[in-house]
Residue, then its C-alpha position, 0 to 999 in steps of 0.5 A: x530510483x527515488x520516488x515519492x508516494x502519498x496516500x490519503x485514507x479517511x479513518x475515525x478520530x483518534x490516535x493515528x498509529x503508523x507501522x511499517x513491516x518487511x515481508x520478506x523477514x518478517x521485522x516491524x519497525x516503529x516509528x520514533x518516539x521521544x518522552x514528552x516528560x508532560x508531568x515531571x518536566x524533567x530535563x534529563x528525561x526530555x533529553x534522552x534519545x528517541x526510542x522506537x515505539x507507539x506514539x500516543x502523543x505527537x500528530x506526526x510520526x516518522x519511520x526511518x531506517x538509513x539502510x533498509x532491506x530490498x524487498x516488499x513493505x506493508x505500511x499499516x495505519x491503523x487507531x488507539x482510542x480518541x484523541x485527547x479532549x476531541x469529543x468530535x466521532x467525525x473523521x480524521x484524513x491521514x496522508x502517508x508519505x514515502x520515499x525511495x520506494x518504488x512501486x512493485x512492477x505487476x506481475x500475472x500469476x496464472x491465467x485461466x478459463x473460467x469453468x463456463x468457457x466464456x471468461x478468463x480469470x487472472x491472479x496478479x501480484x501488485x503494490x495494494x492500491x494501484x490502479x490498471x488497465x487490462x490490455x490484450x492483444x493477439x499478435x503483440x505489436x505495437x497499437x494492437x493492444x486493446x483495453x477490456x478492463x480496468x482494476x484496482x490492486x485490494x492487495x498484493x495478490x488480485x483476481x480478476x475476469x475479462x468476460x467474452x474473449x475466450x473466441x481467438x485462439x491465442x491471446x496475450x495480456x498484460x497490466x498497465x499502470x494507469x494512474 
């Protein structure tokens, strides 16, 4: 399944540096980097592969891997000192694009009541960012779903309370991406 996923994050100017990490093993991957060679310009430098590493130089880095490992990903953007000759401290926006991801399908870890018995209290496991809709029903038929929430993913492992639906006995739950 291709896909193509773009984030927008608003953080201070300055060197934008970009890495992506694979959970499962731990590995980092850099993005990749040529030598500019700004003070020598030296023909044999400039025509040199490109390495992986941090990029203090170009406003666009890129991250390949042609046969990536399955598994789950942390994209981290994240600043070095200024930008050269940008006295501005405002903001930079910064788009982060993807492809052949797919996002992770949410999965409820545990589901509890909460000590007053009053709320329930579910962890789940998603993709940090996306947006849900909390729906329960007590039958599981189709259009007996009801919304009594909505969440926003802050990482791969969320919590969560509905309030005030402890009353029926049996209740059943689950997490519709809704954007």
């Amino acid at each position: 399944m291709l896909s193509t996923t773009s984030l927008k994050k608003q953080i201070p100017s300055s060197n934008i540096d970009i890495q992506i990490e694979h959970l499962d093993s731990n590995t980092v991957f850099e993005p990749w980097t040529l030598n500019p060679d700004l003070g020598g310009e030296s023909a044999a430098n400039r025509s040199q592969d490109a390495q992986r590493g941090s990029d203090s130089v170009n406003n666009v880095e890129r991250i390949s891997n042609a046969t990536p490992p399955a598994g789950i990903y942390l994209v981290t953007v994240t600043h070095s000192g200024a930008i050269n000759n940008n006295s501005n401290a405002g903001s930079q926006i910064v788009s982060v694009v993807s492809t052949n991801a797919a996002p992770l399908i949410p999965v409820i870890d545990t589901i509890e009541v909460s000590p007053d018995q009053t709320d329930f209290i579910f962890t789940y496991w998603s993709d940090p960012g996306a947006f849900y809709d909390i729906e329960t029903s007590t039958t599981l038929e189709n259009g007996s779903w009801t919304k009594v929430g909505f969440d926003v993913a802050e990482g791969v492992e969320n919590t969560v309370t509905v309030d005030d639906l402890t009353a029926v006995p049996k209740r059943f739950f689950r997490l519709k991406r809704s954007q």
